[in-house]
MARMARBA-184852 format. One record per atom (N, C-alpha, C): atom name; y, x, z. Coordinates in pm, whole numbers, plus 50000, padded with zeros to 5 digits. Atoms other than C-alpha are relative to their C-alpha. Example, Ala and Ser with C-alpha at 12.3 -4.5 7.8 and 13.67 -1.06 7.14 Angstrom:
BEGIN
+------+-------+-------+-------+
| atom |    c2 |    c1 |    c3 |
+------+-------+-------+-------+
|    N | 49881 | 50089 | 50000 |
|   CA | 49550 | 51230 | 50780 |
|    C | 50120 | 50090 | 50000 |
|    N | 49881 | 49918 | 49994 |
|   CA | 49894 | 51367 | 50714 |
|    C | 50109 | 49923 | 50073 |
+------+-------+-------+-------+
This chain:
BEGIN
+------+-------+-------+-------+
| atom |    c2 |    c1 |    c3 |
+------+-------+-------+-------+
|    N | 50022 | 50088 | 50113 |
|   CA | 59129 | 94267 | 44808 |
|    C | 50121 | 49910 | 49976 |
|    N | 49884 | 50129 | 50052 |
|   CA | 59419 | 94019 | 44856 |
|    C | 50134 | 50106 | 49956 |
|    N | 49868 | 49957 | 50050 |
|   CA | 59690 | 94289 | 44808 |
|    C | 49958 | 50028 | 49854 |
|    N | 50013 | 49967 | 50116 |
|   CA | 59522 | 94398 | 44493 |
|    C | 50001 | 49861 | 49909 |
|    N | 49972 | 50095 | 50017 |
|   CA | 59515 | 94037 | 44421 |
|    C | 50131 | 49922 | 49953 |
|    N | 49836 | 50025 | 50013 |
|   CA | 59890 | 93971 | 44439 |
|    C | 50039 | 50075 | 49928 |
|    N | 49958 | 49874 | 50094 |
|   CA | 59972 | 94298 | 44273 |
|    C | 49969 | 49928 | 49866 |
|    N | 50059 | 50062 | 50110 |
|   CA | 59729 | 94147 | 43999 |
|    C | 50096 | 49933 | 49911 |
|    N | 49904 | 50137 | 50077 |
|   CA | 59926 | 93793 | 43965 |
|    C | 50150 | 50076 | 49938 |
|    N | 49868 | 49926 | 50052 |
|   CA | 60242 | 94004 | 43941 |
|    C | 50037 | 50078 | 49876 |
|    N | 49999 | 49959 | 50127 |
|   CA | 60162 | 94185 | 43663 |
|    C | 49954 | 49936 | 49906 |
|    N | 50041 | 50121 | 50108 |
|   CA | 59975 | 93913 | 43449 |
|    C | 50111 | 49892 | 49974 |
|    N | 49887 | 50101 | 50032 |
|   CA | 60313 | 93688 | 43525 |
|    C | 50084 | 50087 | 49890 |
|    N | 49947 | 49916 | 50067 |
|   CA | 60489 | 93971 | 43403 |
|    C | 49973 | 50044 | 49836 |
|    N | 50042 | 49952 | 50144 |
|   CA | 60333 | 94079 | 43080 |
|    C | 49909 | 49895 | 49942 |
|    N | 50041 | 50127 | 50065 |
|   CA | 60177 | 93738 | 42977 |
|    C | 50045 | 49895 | 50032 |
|    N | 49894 | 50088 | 49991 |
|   CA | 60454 | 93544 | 43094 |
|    C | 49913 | 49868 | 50077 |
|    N | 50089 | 50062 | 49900 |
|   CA | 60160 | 93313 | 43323 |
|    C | 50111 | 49990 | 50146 |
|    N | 49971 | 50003 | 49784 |
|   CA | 60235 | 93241 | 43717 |
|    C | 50205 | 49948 | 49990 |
|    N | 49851 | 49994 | 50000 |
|   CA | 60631 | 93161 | 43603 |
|    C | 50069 | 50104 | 49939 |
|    N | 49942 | 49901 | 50102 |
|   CA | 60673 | 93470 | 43412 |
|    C | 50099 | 50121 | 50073 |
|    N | 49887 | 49882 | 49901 |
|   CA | 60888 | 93795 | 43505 |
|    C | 50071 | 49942 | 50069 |
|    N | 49858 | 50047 | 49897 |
|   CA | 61106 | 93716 | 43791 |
|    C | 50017 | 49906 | 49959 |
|    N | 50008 | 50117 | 49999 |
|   CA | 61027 | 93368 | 43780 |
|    C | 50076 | 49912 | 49832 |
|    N | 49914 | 50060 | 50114 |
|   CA | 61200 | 93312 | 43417 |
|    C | 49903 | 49985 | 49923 |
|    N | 50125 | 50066 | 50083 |
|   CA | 60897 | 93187 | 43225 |
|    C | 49981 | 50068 | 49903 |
|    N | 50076 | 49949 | 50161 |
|   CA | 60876 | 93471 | 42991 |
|    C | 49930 | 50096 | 50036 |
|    N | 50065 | 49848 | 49992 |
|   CA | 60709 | 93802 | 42949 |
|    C | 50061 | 50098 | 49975 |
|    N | 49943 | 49862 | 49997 |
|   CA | 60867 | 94131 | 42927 |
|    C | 49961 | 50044 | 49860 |
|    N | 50046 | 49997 | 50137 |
|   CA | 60889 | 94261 | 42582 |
|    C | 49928 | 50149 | 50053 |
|    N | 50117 | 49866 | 50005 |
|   CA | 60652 | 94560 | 42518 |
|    C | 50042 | 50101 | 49990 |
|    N | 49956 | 49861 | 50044 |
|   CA | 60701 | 94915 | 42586 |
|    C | 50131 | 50007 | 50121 |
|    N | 49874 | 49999 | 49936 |
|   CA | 61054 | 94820 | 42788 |
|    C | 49979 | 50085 | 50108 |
|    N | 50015 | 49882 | 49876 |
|   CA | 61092 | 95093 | 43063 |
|    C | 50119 | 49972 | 50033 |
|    N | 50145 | 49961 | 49979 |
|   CA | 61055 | 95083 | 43304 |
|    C | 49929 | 49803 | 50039 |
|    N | 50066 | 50115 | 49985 |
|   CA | 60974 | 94723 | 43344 |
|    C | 49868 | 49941 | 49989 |
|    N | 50101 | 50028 | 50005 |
|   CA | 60700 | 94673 | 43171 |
|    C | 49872 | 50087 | 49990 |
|    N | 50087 | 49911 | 49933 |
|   CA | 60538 | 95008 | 43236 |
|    C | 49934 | 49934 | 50184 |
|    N | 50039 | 50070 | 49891 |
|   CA | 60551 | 94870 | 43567 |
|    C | 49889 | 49877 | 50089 |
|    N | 50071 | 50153 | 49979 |
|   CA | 60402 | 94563 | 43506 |
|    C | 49862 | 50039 | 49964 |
|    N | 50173 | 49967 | 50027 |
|   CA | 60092 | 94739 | 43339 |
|    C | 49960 | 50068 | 50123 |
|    N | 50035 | 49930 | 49837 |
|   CA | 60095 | 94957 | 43671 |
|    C | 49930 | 49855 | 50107 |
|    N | 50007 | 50105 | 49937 |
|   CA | 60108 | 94620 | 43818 |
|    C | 49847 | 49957 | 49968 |
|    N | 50118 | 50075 | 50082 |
|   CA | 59782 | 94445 | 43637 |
|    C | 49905 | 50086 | 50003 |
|    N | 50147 | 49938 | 49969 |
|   CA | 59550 | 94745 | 43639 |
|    C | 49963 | 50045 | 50092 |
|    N | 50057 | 49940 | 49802 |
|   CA | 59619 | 94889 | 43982 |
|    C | 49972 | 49892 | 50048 |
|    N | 50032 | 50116 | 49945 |
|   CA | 59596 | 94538 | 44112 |
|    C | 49859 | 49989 | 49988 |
|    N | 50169 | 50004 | 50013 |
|   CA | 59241 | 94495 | 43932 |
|    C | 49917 | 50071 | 50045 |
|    N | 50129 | 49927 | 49934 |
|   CA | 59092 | 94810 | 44037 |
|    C | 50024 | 50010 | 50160 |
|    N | 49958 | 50025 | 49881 |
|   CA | 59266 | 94739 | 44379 |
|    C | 49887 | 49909 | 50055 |
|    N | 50053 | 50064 | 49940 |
|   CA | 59104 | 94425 | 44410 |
|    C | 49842 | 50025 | 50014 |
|    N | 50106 | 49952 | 50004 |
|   CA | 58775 | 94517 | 44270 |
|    C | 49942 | 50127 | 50116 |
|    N | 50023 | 49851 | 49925 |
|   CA | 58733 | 94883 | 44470 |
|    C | 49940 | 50072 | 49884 |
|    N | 50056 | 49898 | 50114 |
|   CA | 58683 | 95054 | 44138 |
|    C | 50132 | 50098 | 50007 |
|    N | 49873 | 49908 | 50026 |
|   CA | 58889 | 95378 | 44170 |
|    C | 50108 | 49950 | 50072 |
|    N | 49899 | 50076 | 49919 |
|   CA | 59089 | 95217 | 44463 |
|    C | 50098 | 50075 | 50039 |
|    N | 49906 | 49911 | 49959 |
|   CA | 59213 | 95553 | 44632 |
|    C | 50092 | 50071 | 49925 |
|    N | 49881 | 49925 | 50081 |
|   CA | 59391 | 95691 | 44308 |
|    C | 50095 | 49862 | 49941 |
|    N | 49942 | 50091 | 50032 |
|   CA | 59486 | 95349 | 44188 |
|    C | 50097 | 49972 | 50130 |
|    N | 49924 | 50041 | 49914 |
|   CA | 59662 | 95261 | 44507 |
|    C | 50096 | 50092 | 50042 |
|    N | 49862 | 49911 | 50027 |
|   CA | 59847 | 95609 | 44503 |
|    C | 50104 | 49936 | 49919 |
|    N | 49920 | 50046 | 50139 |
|   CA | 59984 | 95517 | 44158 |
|    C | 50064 | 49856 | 50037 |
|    N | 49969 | 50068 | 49993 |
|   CA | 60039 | 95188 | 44259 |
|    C | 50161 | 49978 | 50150 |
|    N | 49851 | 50034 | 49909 |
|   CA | 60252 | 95247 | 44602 |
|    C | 50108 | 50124 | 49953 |
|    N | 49876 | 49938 | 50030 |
|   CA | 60441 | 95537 | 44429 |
|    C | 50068 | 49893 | 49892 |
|    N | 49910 | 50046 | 50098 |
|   CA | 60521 | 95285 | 44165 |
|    C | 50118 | 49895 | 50068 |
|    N | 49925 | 50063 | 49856 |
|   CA | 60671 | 95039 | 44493 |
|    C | 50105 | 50110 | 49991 |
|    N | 49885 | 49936 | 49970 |
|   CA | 60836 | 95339 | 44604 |
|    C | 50139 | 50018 | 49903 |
|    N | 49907 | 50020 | 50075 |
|   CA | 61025 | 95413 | 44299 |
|    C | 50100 | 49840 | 49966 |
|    N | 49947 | 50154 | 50015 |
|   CA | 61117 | 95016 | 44259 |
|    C | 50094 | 49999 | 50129 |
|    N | 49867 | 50012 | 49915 |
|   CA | 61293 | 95043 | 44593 |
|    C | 50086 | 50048 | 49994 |
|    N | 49915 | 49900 | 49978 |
|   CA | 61468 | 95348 | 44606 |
|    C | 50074 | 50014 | 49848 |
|    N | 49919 | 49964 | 50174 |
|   CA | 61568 | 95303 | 44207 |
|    C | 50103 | 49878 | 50046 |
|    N | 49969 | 50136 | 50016 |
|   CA | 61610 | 94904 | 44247 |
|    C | 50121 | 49975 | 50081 |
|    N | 49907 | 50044 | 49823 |
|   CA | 61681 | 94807 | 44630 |
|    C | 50100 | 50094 | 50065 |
|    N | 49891 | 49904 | 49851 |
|   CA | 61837 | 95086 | 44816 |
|    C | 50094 | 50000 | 49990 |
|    N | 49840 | 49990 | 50027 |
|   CA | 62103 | 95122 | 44603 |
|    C | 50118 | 49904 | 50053 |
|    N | 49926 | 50166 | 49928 |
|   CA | 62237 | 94747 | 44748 |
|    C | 50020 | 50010 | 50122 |
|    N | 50010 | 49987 | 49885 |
|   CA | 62182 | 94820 | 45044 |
|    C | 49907 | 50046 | 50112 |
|    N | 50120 | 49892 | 49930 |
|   CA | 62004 | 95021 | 45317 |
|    C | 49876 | 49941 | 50054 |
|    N | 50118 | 50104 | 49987 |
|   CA | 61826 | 94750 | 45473 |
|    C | 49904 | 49887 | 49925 |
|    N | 50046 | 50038 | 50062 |
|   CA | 61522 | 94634 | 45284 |
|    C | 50062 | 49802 | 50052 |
|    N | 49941 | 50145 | 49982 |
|   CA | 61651 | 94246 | 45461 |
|    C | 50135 | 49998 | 49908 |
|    N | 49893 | 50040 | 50098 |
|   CA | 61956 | 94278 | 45266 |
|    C | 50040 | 50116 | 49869 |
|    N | 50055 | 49948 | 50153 |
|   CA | 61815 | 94450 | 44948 |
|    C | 49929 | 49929 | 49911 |
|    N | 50100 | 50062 | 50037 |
|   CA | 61568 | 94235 | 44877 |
|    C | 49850 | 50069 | 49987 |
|    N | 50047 | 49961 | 50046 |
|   CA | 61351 | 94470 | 44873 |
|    C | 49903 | 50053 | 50110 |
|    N | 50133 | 50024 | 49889 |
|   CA | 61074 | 94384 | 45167 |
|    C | 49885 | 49992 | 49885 |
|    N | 50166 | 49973 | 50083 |
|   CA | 60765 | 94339 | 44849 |
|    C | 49987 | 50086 | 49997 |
|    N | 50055 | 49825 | 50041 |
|   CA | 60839 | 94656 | 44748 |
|    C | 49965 | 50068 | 50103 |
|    N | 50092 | 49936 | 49846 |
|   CA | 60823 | 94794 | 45084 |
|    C | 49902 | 49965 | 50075 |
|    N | 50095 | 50010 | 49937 |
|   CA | 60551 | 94609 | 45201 |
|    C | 49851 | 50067 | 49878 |
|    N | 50076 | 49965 | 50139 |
|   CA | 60338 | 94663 | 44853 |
|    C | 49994 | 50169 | 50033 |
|    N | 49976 | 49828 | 49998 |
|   CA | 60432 | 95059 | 44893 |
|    C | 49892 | 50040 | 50120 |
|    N | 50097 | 49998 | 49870 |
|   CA | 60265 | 95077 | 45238 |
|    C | 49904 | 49976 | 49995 |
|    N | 50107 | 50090 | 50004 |
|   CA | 60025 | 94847 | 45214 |
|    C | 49871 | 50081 | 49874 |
|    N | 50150 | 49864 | 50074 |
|   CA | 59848 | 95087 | 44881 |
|    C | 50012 | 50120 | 50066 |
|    N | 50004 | 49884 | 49943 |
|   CA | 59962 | 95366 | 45080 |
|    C | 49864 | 50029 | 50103 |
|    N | 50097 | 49981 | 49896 |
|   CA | 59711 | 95271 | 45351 |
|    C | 49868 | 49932 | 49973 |
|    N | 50146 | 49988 | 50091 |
|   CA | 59441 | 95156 | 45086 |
|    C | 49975 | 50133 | 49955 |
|    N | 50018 | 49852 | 50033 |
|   CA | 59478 | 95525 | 44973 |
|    C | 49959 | 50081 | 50105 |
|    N | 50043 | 49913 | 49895 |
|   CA | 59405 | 95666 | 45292 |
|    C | 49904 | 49999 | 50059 |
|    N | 50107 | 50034 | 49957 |
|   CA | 59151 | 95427 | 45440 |
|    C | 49893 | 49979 | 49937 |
|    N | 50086 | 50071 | 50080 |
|   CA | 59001 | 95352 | 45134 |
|    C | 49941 | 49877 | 49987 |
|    N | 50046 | 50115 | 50018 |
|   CA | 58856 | 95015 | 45024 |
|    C | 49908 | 49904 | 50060 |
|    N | 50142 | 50075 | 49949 |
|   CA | 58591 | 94947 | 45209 |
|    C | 49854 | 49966 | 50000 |
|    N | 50126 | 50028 | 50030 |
|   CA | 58264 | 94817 | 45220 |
|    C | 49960 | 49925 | 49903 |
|    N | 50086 | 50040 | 50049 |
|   CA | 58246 | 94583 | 45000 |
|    C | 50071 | 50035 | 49873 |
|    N | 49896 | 49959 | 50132 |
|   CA | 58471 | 94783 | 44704 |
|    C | 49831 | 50017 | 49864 |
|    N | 50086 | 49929 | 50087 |
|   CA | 58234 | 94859 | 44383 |
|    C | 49975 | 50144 | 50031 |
|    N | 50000 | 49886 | 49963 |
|   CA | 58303 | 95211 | 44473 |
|    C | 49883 | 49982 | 50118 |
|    N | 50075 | 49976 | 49871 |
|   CA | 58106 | 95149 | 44791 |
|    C | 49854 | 49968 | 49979 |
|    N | 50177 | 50024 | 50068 |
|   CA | 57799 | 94958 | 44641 |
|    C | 49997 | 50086 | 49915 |
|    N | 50104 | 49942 | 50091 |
|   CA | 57747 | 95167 | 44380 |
|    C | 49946 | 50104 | 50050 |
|    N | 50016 | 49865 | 49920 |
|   CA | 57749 | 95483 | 44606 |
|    C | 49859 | 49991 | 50093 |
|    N | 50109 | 50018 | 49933 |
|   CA | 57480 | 95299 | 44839 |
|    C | 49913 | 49995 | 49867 |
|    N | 50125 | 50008 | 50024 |
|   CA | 57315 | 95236 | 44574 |
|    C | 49907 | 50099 | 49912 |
|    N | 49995 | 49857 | 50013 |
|   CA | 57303 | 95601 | 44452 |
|    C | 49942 | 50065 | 50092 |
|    N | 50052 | 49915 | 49844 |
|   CA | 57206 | 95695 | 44787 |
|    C | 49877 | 49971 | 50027 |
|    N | 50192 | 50044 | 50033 |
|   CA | 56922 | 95495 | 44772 |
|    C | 49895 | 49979 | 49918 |
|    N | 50074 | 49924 | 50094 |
|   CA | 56784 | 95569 | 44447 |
|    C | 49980 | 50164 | 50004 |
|    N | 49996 | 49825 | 50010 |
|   CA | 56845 | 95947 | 44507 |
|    C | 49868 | 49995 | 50208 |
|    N | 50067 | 50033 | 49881 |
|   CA | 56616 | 95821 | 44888 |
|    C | 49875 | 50013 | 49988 |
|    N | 50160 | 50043 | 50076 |
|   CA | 56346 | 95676 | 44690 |
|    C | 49954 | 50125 | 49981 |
|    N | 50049 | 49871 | 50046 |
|   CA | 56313 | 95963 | 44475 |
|    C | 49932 | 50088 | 50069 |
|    N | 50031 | 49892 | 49915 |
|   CA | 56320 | 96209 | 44724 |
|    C | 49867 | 49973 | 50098 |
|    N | 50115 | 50040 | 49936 |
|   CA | 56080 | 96045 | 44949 |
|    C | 49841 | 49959 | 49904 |
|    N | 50069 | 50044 | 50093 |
|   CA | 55868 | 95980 | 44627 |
|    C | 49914 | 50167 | 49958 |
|    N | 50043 | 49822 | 49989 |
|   CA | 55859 | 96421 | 44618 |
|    C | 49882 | 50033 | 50065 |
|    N | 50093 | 49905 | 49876 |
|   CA | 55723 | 96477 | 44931 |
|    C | 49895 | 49932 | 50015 |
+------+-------+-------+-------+
């Protein structure tokens, strides 16, 4: 929840110029700009269904390949080490949905209640048969 959280703020600073705005310059990213503000919508909806657990395991693909590309486009080129790239968010962000994509969200994701509660209307039912 909190990485999808941060992801969130990052893209709402970004494309509604909020939280200090793109890279702290108080504006918003004009519309459409690539890949910036593709990014930033990557940013704002993977974040939401991040935090939520709606569609967490494909959102958090999409979201740490969009990391990956940000380093290896952005950072690497500067230098090899993310400490003198700058480019430790991206690598922690990249990871970090990498291993929401794997472990999935959790218990208390939407994905997870709605599934229980699928499981236990399809319970009822069944026990309602016999």
């Amino acid at each position: 929840m909190v990485i999808g959280l941060l992801f969130l703020t990052r893209g709402l600073s970004s494309i509604f110029g909020v939280f200090g705005g793109s890279q702290g310059s108080g504006d918003a990213i004009q519309v459409g700009l690539w890949p910036h503000w593709w990014a930033a919508l990557i940013q704002l909806v993977g974040g939401l269904l991040v935090l939520l657990g709606l569609w967490a395991r494909p959102a958090a693909v999409i979201c740490s390949g969009s990391m990956a590309y940000a380093y290896f486009v952005v950072h690497q080129p500067m230098a090899l080490l993310p400490m003198n790239n700058r480019g430790e968010l991206a690598a922690l962000f990249c990871w970090s949905f990498l291993l929401v994509a794997v472990l999935g969200p959790g218990r208390w994701a939407l994905d997870s209640l709605l599934g229980r509660r699928r499981d236990g209307t399809r319970a009822r039912e069944a026990a309602t048969v016999v």
